[in-house]
N, C-alpha and C positions, 0 to 999 in steps of 0.2 A: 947800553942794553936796558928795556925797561921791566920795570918788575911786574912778577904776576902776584895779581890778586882774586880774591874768592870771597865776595863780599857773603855776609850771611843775610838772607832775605828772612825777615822782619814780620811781614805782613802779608801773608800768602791771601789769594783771593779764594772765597768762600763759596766752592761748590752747592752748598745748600740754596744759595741767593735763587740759583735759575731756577726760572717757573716750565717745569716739564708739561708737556703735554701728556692728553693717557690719548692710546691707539684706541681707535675707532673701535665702540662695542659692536659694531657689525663681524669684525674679526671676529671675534669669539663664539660668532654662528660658525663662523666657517672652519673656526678650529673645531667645533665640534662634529661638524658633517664631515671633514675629516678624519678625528678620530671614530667615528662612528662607520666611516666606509674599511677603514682599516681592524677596526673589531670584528667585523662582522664577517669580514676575509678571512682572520684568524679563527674566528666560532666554527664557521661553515671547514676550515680545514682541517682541525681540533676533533669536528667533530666525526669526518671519517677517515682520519689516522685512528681516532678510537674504537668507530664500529669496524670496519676491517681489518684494524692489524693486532691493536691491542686490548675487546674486550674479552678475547681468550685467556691472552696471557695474565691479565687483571681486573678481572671483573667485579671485585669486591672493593678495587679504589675509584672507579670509572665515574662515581659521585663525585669523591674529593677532588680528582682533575679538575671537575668543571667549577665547582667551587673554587679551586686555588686560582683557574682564569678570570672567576668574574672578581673574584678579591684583589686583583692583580688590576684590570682595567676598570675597575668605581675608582682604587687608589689615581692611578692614569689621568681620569679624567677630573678627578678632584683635582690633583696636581696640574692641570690645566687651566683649570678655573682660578683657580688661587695666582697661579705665576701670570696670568694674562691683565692681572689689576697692577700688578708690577713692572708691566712695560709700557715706558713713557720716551720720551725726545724730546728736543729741543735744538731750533733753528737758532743761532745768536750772529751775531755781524761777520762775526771772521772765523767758525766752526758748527761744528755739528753735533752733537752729544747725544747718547741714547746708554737707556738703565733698563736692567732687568735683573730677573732671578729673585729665588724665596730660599735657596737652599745655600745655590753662589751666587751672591751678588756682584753684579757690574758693570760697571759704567767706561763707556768706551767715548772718548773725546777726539776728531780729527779737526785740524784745521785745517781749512781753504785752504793754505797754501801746500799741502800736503796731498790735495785731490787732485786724481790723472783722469777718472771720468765719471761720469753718472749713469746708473741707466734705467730705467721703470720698468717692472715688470709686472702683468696681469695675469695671474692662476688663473682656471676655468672658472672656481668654487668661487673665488673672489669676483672676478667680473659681475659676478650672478648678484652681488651686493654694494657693487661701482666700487673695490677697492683695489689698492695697488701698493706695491711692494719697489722700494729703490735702496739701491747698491751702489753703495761708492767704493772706489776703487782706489790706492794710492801706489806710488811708485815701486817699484822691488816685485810684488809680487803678485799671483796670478790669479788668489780668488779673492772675492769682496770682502772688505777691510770693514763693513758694517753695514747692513741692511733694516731697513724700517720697515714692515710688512704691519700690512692692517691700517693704511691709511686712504681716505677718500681721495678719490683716484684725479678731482680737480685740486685738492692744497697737494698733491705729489706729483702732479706738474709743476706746481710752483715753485715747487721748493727745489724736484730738478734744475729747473730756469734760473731760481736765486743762484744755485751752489755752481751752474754753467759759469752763468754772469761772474761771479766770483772768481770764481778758477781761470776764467780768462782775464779778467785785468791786469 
């Protein structure tokens, strides 16, 4: 019978080393025409839940409301601005790597040989700036295991094609 061993690894390799990519600054238009289609959905319904229901019953905080919203969505979209300089990627020989977050940070690594498929996706808002969003997917389970969104929509072809190529060797 042979023995088991557990050797102790020494020399781990140095995450810092890869040179990330940052997502396309077109994305950050489109996050904002996003968050801006959705504010505005919220104002316009804010604002007659207040004139019909509630400036009866409170009409003396029917300021503060709209104040605590817009303090609520300048935070929103600061908080958008700031986490979109923080999402980066990176293509290497046998994996895929993507970082983000300002509050949680992190960094999600698959390998190739861990990929079951790719697939591109184009938003309307995105199209309107040639970008495109890809999901890879790995064995077990049924939603994407990591998505890059906010990239030009020819390097996300390629990189689907790179990670195809790979996945099928």
């Amino acid at each position: 019978m042979s023995s088991f061993e557990n050797v102790l690894i020494e020399n781990l390799p140095d995450i810092s080393k890869i040179s990330f990519k940052k997502i396309h600054k077109d994305y950050l238009k489109a996050l904002l025409i996003y968050a801006f289609i959705m504010i505005m959905a919220f104002f316009v319904g804010a604002f007659f839940l207040i004139k019909y229901k509630l400036k009866e019953v409170i009409p003396e905080h029917v300021n503060y409301i709209y104040l605590g919203i817009f303090v609520f969505f300048t935070i929103f979209i600061w908080y958008l601005v700031v986490s979109f300089s923080k999402r980066k990627y990176a293509v290497r020989e046998k994996d895929i790597s993507y970082k983000r977050g300002v509050i949680i940070k992190t960094l999600t690594t698959i390998p190739f040989s861990r990929i079951q498929h790719v697939e591109l996706d184009e938003a309307p808002i995105l199209r309107i700036f040639k970008l495109a969003s890809i999901s890879v997917f790995t064995a077990g389970d049924s939603s994407d295991d990591l998505v890059l969104k906010g990239i030009k929509k020819d390097e996300a072809l390629q990189i689907k094609e790179f990670i195809s190529s790979k996945i099928n060797e």
